[in-house]
C-alpha positions in Angstrom: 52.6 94.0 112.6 50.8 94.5 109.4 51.4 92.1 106.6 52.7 93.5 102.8 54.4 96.4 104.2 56.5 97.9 101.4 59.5 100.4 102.1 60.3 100.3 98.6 57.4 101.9 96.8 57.4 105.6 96.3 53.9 107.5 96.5 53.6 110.3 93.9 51.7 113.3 94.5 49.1 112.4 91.7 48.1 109.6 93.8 49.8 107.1 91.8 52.6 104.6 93.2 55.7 103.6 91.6 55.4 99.8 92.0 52.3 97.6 91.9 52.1 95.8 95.6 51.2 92.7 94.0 50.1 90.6 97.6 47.6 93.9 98.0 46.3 94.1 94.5 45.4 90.5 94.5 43.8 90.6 97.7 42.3 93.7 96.4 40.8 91.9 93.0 39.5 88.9 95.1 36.7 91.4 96.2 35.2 91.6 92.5 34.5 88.1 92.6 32.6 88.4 96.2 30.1 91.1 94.6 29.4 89.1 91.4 28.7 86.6 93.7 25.7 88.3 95.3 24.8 90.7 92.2 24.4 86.9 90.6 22.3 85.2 93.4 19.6 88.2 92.9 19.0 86.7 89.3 18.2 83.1 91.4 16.2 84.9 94.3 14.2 86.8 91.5 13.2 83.2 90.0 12.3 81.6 93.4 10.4 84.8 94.7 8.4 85.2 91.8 6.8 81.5 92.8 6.8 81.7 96.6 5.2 85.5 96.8 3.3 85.2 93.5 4.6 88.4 92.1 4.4 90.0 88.7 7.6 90.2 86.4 7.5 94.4 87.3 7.3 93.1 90.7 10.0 89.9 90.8 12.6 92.9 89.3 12.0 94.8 92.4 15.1 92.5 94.0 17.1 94.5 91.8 15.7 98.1 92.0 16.2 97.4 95.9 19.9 95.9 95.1 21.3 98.7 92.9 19.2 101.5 94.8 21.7 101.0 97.6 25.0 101.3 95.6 23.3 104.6 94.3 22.8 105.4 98.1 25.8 105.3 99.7 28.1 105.8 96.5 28.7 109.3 97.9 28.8 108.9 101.7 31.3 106.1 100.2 33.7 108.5 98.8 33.6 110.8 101.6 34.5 108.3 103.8 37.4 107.6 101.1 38.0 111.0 101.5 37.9 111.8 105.2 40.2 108.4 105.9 41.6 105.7 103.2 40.3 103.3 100.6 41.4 101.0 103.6 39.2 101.8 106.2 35.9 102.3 102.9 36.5 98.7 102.3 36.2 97.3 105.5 32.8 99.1 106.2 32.1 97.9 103.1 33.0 94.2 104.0 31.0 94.7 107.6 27.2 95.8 105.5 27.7 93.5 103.2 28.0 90.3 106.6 25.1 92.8 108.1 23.4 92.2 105.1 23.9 88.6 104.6 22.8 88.0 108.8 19.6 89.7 108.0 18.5 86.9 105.8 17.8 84.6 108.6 14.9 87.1 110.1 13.9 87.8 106.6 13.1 84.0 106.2 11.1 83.5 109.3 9.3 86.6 108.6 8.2 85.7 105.4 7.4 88.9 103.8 9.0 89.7 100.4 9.8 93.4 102.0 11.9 92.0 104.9 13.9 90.2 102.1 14.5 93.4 100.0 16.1 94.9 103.0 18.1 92.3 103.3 19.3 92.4 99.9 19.1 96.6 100.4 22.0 96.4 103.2 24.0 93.8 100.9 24.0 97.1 98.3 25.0 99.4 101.0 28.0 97.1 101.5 28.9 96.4 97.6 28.7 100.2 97.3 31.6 100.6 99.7 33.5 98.0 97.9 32.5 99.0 94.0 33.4 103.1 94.9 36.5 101.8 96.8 38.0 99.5 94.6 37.2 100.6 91.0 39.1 103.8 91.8 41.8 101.7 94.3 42.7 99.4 91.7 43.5 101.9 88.9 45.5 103.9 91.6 47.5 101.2 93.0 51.1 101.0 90.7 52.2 103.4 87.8 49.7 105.5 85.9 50.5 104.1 82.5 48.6 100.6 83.6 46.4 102.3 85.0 43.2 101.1 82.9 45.0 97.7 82.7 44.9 97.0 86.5 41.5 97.9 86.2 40.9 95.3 83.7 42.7 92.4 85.0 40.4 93.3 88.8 37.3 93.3 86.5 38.2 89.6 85.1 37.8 87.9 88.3 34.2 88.9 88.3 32.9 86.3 85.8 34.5 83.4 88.6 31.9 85.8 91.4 29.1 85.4 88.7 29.6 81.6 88.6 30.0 80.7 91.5 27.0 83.3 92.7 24.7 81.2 89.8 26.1 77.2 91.2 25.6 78.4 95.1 22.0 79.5 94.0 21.2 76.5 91.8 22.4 73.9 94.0 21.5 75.2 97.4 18.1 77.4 96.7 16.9 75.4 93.2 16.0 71.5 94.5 15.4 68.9 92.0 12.2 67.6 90.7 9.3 69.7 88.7 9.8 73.7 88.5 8.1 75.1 91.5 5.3 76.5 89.8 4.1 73.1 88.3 4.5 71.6 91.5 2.3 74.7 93.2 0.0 74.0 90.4 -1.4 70.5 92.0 -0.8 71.5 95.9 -4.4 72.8 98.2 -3.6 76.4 99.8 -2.2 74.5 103.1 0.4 72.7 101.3 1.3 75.0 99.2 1.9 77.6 102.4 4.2 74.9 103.9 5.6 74.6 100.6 7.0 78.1 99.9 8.2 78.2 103.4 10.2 74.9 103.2 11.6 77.3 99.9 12.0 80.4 101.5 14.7 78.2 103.8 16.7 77.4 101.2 17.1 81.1 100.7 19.4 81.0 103.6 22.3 78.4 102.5 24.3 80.4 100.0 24.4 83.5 102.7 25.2 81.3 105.5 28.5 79.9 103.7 29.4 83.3 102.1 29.3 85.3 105.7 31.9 82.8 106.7 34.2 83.6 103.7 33.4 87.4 104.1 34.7 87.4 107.8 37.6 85.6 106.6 38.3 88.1 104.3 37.7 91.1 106.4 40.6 89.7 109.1 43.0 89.4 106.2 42.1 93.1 105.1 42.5 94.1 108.7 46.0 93.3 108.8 47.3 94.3 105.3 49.2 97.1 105.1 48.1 99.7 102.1 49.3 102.5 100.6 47.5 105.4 100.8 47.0 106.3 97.0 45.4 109.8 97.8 46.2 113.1 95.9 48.4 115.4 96.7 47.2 119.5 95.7 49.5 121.4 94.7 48.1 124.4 95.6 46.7 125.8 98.6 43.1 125.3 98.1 43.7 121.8 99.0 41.4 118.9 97.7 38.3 120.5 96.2 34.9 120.1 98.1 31.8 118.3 97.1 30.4 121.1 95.7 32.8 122.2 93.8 33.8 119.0 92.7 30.2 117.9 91.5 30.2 122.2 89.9 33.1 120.7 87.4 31.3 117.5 86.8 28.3 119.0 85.7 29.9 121.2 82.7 32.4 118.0 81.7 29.9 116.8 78.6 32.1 114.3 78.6 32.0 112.9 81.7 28.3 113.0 81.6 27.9 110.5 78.2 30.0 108.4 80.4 27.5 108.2 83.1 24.6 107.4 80.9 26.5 105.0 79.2 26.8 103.1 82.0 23.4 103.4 83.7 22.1 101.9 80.2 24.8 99.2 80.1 24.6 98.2 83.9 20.9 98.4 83.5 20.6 96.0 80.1 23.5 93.5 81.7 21.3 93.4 84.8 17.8 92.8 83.0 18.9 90.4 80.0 20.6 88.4 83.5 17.8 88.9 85.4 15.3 87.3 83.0 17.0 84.6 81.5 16.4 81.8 83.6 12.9 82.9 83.3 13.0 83.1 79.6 14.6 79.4 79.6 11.3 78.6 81.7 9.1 80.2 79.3 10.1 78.8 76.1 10.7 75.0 77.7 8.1 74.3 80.5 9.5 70.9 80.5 12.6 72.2 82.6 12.9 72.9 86.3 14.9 75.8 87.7 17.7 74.1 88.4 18.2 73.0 85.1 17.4 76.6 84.0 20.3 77.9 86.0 22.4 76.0 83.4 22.1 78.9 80.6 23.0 81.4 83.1 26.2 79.3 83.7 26.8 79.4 80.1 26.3 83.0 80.0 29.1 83.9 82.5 31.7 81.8 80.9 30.9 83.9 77.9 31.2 86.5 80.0 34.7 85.8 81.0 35.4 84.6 77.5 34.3 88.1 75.9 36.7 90.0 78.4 39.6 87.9 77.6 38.9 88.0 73.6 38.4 92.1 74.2 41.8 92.4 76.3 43.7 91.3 73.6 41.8 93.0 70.4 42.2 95.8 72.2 46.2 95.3 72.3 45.5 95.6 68.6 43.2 97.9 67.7 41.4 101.1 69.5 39.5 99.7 72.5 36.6 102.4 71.4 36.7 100.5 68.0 36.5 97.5 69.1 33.3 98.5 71.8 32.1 100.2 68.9 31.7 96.9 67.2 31.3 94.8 70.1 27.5 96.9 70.4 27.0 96.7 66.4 27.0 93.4 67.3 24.9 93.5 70.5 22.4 95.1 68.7 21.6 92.5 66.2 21.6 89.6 69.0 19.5 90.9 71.2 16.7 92.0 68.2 17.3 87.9 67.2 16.6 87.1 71.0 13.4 89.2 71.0 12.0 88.7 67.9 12.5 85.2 66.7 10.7 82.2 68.2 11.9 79.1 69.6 14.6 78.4 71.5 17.6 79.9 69.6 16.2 82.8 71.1 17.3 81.7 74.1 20.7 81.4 72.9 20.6 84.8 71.7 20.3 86.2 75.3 23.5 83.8 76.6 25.5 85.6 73.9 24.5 88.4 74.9 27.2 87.9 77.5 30.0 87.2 75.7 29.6 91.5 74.7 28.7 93.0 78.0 32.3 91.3 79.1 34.6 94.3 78.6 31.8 97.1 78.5 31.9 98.1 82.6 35.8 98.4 82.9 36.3 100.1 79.6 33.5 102.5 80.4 34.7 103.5 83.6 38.6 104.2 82.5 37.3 106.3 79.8 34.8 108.5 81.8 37.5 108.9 85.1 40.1 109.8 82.3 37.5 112.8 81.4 38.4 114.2 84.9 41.2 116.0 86.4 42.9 114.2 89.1 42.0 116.2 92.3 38.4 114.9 91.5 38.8 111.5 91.1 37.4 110.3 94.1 34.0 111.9 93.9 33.8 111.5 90.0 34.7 107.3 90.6 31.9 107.6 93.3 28.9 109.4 90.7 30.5 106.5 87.9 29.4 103.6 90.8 26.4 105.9 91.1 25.4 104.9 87.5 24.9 101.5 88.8 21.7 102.7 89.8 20.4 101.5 85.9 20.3 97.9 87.4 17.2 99.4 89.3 15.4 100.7 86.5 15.7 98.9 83.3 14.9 95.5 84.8 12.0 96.8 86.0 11.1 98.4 82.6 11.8 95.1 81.4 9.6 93.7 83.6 6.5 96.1 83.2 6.9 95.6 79.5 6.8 91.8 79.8 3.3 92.1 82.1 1.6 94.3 79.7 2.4 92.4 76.2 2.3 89.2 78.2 5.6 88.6 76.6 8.9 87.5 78.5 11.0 87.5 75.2 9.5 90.3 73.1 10.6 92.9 76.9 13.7 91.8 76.1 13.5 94.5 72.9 14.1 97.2 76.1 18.1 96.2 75.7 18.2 97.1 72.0 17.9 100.6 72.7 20.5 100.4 75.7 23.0 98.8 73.4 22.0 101.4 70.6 23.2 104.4 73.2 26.5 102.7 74.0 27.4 102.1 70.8 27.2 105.7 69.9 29.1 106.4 73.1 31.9 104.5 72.1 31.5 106.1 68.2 31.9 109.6 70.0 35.1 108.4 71.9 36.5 107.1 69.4 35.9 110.3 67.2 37.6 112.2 69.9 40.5 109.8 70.2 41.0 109.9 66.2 40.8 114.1 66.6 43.5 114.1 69.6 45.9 111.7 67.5 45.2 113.9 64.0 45.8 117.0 66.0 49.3 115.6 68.0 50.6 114.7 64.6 49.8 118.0 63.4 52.0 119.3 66.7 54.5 117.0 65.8 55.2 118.3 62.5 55.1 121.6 63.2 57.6 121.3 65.9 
């Protein structure tokens, strides 16, 4: 017997439901928290394995380029599998590479080799890619169409609680107490510095060991939840249209394709301004350890949550491309400040940062799927998860520019020009939202 089985709800043809399953949806929004959670542990593993394999900044940002390379991956395998079966049976293949994933740590530290631990963290992605293509698309589907973007939102607010608790599971269990690991490296011979990073690399383990227990928890519950199907119904003979054709009408919708590149640059600056933080706190006060660095990245995802609840409701009141719009006026300016200006409000500059990525992802991602007729939703929310695939690059510009100046805050000018392109996005959306109410008023009248 399956639990949440509803004989009340009616499915539409459009996909849509007539009643939001409320036990399902929750269950549904607890994964967002479960991938913050890793996506938030890389910006801890990228500190520690900088020390223990001596790596360059370019190099150190490779833990991302491996993470987000996988959602690019299987984004599309993801939806055909969405396709083929249910959102259902994506999300628990999802949930079993993402435990894969997390087992693999436990060779990866006895091993010892930096590659072995970007596989690891390669087969997490594979599984996060299931989940992200699955759910972002699930949750919008899963009730009435008018809340459609809502849903979405209200999924997407649990992911600052992922992000936290990612950051305090890396800080307490891989980050020890004492000197930062590269002052204590500093006065250590070659032997004891070898039993040192090992003794590190160990620590590596704990936040994967308790989160694989959690995950398998969660998958049971998943496996006997009852779902609606939440899948199109054509109207005409041709049935649901194919890959190719599908990815044919996505590449004329100009739309649709500002949409993409929006969010490649936004996931891309949200991942690089995390990703060096904690090493920009160590940069600008070598007094601190790690540990103590983590703190500003705890900061930052409170803001994080903060911005999307301050967002959710100025966008009650106002144009949610308006408010974006300003939102990345205002990004702009901050993360110049956090570049440019020395000292340690610079710092401060990069936490705040937060507070105006918070709504960015979810808003993006309603407007872009809204550019797209229904029948190809599910490969179109597959190619937006695609778009991930900017948390592989722009870190790792980030870093490169940080090992040619030789400096950690002035790479952080990379995210300027990100936030420049989305605030134009959202200009150009709200332009055509201003045209399409002008032009319906115009209707109205003349009717």
């Amino acid at each position: 017997m399956l639990l949440g089985n509803r004989d009340d709800i009616v499915q539409y043809d459009n996909g849509y439901i007539s009643k939001i399953p409320i036990f399902q949806f929750i269950l549904l929004s607890c994964l967002v928290p479960l991938w913050a959670a890793a996506a938030s542990l890389n910006d801890v593993l990228i500190t520690q394995f900088k020390s223990v394999f001596a790596l360059s900044d370019f190099a150190s940002a490779l833990v991302q380029s491996a993470f987000y390379s996988g959602y690019f991956l299987i984004s599309i395998p993801a939806s055909m599998v969405i396709r083929k079966t249910t959102y259902k049976t994506a999300i628990l293949c999802g949930l079993g590479f993402y435990i894969a994933g997390c087992c693999l740590f436990f060779p990866a530290s006895h091993m010892a080799t930096y590659t072995m631990f970007l596989f690891a963290i390669f087969a997490i992605a594979i599984g996060l890619g299931f989940l992200e293509t699955s759910v972002n698309t699930y949750s919008t589907m899963l009730g009435p169409q008018e809340t459609a973007t809502l849903r979405l939102n209200i999924s997407q607010t649990f992911q600052p609680i992922g992000s936290i608790s990612g950051i305090l599971l890396g800080k307490y269990l891989i980050f020890q107490e004492g000197e930062s690991m590269a002052s204590q490296l500093a006065g250590m011979d070659a032997v004891q510095a070898a039993a040192y990073k090992m003794e590190m690399l160990q620590h590596t383990l704990e936040p994967y060991h308790a989160m694989i227990y959690v995950l398998l928890a969660i998958f049971a519950l998943f496996a006997v939840t009852a779902y609606p199907k939440c899948k199109v119904k054509s109207a005409s003979t041709e049935g649901i249209p194919s890959i190719g054709r599908t990815l044919s009408y996505l590449a004329k919708n100009t739309r649709f394709q500002r949409g993409i590149v929006a969010q490649f640059l936004y996931v891309g600056m949200q991942v690089a301004v995390w990703s060096f933080t904690i090493r920009l706190a160590l940069h600008l006060d070598p007094s601190i350890n790690e540990r103590t660095a983590a703190n500003y990245m705890v900061v930052s995802f409170i803001f994080f949550f903060v911005g999307k609840f301050v967002a959710n409701f100025l966008m009650t009141k106002f144009s949610a491309n308006r408010v974006l719009k300003i939102y990345a006026l205002i990004g702009i300016v901050d993360i110049l400040y956090t570049a440019l200006v020395p000292g340690m409000t610079a710092l401060y500059g990069a936490v705040l940062a937060s507070f105006l990525f918070g709504p960015c992802w979810a808003t993006i991602y309603a407007r872009t799927l809204d550019a797209v007729e229904k029948k190809y939703t599910e490969t179109a929310g597959a190619i937006i998860v695609m778009s991930i695939v900017g948390g592989a690059f722009v870190p790792a510009i980030q870093g490169y520019v940080s090992d040619v100046t030789g400096s950690m805050q002035l790479s952080f000018i990379i995210n300027v020009l990100c936030f420049a392109f989305i605030g134009w996005y959202f200009h150009k959306e709200h332009k055509l939202e201003t045209e399409d109410e002008e032009a319906l008023v115009v209707a109205n009248h003349n009717a």
